[in-house]
N, C-alpha and C positions, 0 to 999 in steps of 0.2 A: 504494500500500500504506500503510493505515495505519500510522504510528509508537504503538510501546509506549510504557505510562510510564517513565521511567527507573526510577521504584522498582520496581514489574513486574520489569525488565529486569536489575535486581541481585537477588533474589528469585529469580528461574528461575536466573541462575547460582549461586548461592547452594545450591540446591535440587539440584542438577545436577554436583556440582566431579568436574574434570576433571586427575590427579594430571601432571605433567611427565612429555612427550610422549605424552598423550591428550585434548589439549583439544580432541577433537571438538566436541560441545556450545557451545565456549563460539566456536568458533571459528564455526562454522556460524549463530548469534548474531550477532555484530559482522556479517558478510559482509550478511546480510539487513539490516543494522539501516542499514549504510552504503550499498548501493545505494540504497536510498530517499534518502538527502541527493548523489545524483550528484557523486562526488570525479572529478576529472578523470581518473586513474586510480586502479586496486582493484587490488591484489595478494594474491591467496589461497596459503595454505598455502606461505607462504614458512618458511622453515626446518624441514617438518615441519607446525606447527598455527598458524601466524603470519599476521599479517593488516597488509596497510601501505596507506595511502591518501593520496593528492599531490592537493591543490588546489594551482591557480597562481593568483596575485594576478593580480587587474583590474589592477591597475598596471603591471605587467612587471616585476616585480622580480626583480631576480637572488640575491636573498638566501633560502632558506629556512631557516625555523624546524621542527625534528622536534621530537616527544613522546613519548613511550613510556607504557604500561602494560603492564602483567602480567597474566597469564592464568590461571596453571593454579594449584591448589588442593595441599595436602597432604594424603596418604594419612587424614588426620581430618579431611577433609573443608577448605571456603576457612576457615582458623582464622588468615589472615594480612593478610585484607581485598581481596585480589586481584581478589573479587569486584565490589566497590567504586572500585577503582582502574579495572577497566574500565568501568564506568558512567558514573565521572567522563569517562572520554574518550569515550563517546558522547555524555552532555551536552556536551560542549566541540565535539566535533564537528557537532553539532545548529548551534552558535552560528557555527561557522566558514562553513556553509553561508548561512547565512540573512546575514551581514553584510556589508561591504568588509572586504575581508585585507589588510594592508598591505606581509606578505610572503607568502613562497609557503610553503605547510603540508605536511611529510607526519608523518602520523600512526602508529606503530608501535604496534600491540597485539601483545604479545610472548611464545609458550610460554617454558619451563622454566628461571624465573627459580629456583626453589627447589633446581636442581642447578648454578646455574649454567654452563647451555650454552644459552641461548635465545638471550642479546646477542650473543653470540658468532655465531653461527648467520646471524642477522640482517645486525653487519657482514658476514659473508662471503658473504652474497645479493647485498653490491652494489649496493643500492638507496638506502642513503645518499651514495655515491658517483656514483651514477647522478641523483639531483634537485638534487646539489649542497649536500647539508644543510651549512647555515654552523653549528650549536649545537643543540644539545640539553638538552629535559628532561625531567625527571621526578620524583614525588613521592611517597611512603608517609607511608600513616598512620599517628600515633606515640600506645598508648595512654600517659597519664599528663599528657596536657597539653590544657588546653581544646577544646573541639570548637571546628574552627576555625582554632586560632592556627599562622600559621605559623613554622616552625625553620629559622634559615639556618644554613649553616657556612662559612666563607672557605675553609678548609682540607680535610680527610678527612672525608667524613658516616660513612660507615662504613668496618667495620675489614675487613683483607683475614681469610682464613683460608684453611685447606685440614685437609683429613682427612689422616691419612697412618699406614698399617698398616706394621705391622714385624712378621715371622715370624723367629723362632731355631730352628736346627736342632741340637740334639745328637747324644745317642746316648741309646737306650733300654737301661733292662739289668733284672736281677731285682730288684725294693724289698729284697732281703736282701743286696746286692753294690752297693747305687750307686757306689763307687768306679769299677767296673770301666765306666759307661758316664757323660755330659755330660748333666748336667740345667741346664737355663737356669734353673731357680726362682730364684736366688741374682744371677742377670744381671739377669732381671725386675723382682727389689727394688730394686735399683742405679738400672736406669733409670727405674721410677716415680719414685724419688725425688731425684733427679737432673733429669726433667722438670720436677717441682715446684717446683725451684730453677731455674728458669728464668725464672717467673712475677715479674712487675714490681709488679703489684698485687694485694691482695685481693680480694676480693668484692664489698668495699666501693669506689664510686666518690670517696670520701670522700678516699682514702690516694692518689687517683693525682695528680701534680701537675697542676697548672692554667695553666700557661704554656702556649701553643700552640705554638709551635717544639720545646721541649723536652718534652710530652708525647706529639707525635706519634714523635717518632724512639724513645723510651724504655720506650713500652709494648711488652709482651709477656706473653701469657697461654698457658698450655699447661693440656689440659684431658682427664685420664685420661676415656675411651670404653668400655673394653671391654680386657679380660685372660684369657686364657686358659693355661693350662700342662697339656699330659699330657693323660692321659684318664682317666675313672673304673674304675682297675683297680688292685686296692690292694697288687698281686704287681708291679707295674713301676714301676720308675722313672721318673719323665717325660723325655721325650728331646725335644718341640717343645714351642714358647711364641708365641702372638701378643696382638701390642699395639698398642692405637689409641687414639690421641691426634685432637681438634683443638687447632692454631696458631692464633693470631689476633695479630696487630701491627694499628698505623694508618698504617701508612705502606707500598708496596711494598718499598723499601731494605728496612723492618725485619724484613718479613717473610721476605725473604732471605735475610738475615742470620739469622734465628732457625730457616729450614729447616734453612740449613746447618749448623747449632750441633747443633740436634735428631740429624741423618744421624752425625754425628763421637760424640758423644756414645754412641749404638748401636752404630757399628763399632769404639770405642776399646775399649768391653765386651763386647762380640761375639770379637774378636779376643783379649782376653786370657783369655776363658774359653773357647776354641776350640770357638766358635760359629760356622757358619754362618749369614749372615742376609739375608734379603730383605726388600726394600720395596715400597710403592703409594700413589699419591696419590691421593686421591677426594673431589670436589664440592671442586676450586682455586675461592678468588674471592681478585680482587683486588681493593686498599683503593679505595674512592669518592672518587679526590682531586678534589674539583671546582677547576672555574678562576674563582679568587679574584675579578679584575675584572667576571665573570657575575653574580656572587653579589653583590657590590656596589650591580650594577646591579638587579637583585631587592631588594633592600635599599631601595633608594631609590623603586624602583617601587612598592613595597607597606605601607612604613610608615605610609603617611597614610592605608589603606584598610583595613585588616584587623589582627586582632589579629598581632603580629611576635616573635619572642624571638631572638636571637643569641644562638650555644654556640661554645667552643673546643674541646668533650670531643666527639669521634667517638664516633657509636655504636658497640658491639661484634659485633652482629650484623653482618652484611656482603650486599653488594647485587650483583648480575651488570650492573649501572647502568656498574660500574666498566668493563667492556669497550666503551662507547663514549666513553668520557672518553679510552680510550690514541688514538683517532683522531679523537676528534674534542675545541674546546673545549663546557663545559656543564657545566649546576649541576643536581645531584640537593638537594630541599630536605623537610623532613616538613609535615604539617599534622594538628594536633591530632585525635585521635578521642574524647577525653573523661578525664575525670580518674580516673573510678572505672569507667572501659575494662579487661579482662582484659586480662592483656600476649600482643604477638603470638604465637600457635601455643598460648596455652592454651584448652582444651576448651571454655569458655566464653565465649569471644570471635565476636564477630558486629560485623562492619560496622556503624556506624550511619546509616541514610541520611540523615539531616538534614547529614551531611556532604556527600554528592554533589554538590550547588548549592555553596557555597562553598569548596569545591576545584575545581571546571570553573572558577569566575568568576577563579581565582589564574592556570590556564591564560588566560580571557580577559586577563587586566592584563596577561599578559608579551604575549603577542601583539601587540596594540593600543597597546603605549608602550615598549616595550623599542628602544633604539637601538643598531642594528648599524654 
């Protein structure tokens, strides 16, 4: 079977996107694209729409290296490069075939990184535990910085977050009697602004400090989503209220720390204004703590070939990367998609492929000189 071009083959996904847990399309892609490079084994629709592929080294090595990519797109279509990042890993896989391996490969293309449950999913297949994966990586593209250059971090690349709904329950009464029934409107101002006082930094990345020890444990952002109070009925009082915030820390400790603050903070005003109140968490990710001495060695591997920058400020966005970091050591790192790149998720963002080739070749360098 002939092989597609790679650009073709980001183009049709592109053409195609497949929102978390529906990456038919893209899944059904990779499966054809990788039996033509015969992987010792091929694993389909693992987790769902997941696709994992194990070359073993000519050499007998007991060591393997995984990789991951991302698969599924957002309800606006791949506006996050997903598209891209799986091309890169068929390029790379193209090269894995075709050369001596020095270790054993398995490759992860992974559903429903954008709700974070795909990694998840994945470790729980068993398949990393099953080849023996010794580290792991992975990559996104970061617009705002050279096409190309790549971003290490020693520490957290991105921040953890979680969504997390709060419902209040009063009492309803007639809008001419509110004494006689609990409207939450008054609790609701409390805790928007009371969340808001939670926030470590502005908007501006300017005001956050710049110490790496001390910025990780310090930051915290809470970010009002959506309010609700009552319904439109201008003869009653409101008697329920919901509210939804994202979290986001760089660190899991801080995130912890700032769920719990969040939960106290609702129940101390819940409780004094004889509120009922329930909660839910939706789309948890934890922070990307990568393992520092990976990241070093990345560092040294790549400096003398490609453009390099080192950051101590984690992104704020956050990565489902982070669930193979708690079992396994590995460095999540970005590579540049261009300076004057729409930022991730806005409407006018599109992959650029001249990236694909010098993102697969970053995969080539770890591969071929990284020492385990």
């Amino acid at each position: 079977m002939k092989m597609k071009d790679i650009v073709e083959i980001r183009h049709l996904l592109h053409d195609h996107p497949d929102v978390s847990g529906c990456e038919c399309f893209a899944h059904d892609l990779v499966v054809s694209e990788l039996i033509s490079l015969n992987p010792d084994q091929l694993y389909t629709h693992v987790g769902g729409n997941g696709v994992v592929a194990f070359w073993q080294s000519p050499s007998g090595s007991d060591r393997t290296l995984a990789f991951r990519a991302d698969t599924d797109a957002l309800p606006i279509g791949h506006r996050c490069g997903h598209d891209g990042h799986t091309s890169i890993m068929l390029e790379f896989a193209r090269h894995i075939a075709a050369v001596h391996r020095p270790y054993n490969v398995l490759l992860v293309f992974q559903p429903e990184e954008e709700t974070g449950m795909g990694a998840r999913k994945i470790v729980e297949s068993g398949l990393l535990q099953k080849h023996h994966a010794t580290v792991i990586f992975g990559l996104h593209n970061l617009p705002g910085y050279p096409l190309g250059t790549v971003v290490l971090n020693r520490g957290t690349f991105a921040a953890a977050s979680s969504g997390v709904i709060f419902s209040l329950k009063g009492r309803e009464t007639h809008a001419s009697t509110p004494e006689k029934g609990i409207n939450p409107g008054l609790a609701v101002a409390e805790i928007i602004q009371r969340f808001a006082a939670l926030n470590t930094s502005s908007n501006s990345m300017c005001d956050i400090p710049q110490s790496g020890s001390h910025l990780t444990d310090s930051f915290r952002q809470s970010t009002l989503i959506c309010c609700r109070v009552g319904e439109e009925a201008f003869g009653t009082s409101a008697g329920n209220a919901q509210l939804m915030f994202t979290l986001r820390a760089f660190s899991n400790k801080a995130m912890e720390s700032l769920m719990n603050e969040a939960y106290s903070i609702v129940d101390d005003i819940a409780r004094r204004e004889g509120l009922a109140v329930g909660r839910s968490v939706r789309e948890p990710f934890a922070a990307t703590e990568n393992t520092p001495e990976l990241v070093d060695k990345l560092q040294a591997i790549m400096q003398h070939r490609t453009p390099l920058v080192t950051t101590n400020v984690p992104f704020r966005w956050s990565e489902d990367f982070a669930e193979y970091l708690k079992v396994l050591p590995g460095a999540f790192f970005g590579i540049g998609s261009g300076e004057h790149q729409p930022e991730l998720h806005h409407p006018h963002y599109d992959f650029p492929d001249a990236l694909i080739a010098p993102a697969a070749s970053c995969f080539d360098l770890i591969l071929n000189n990284i020492v385990l």
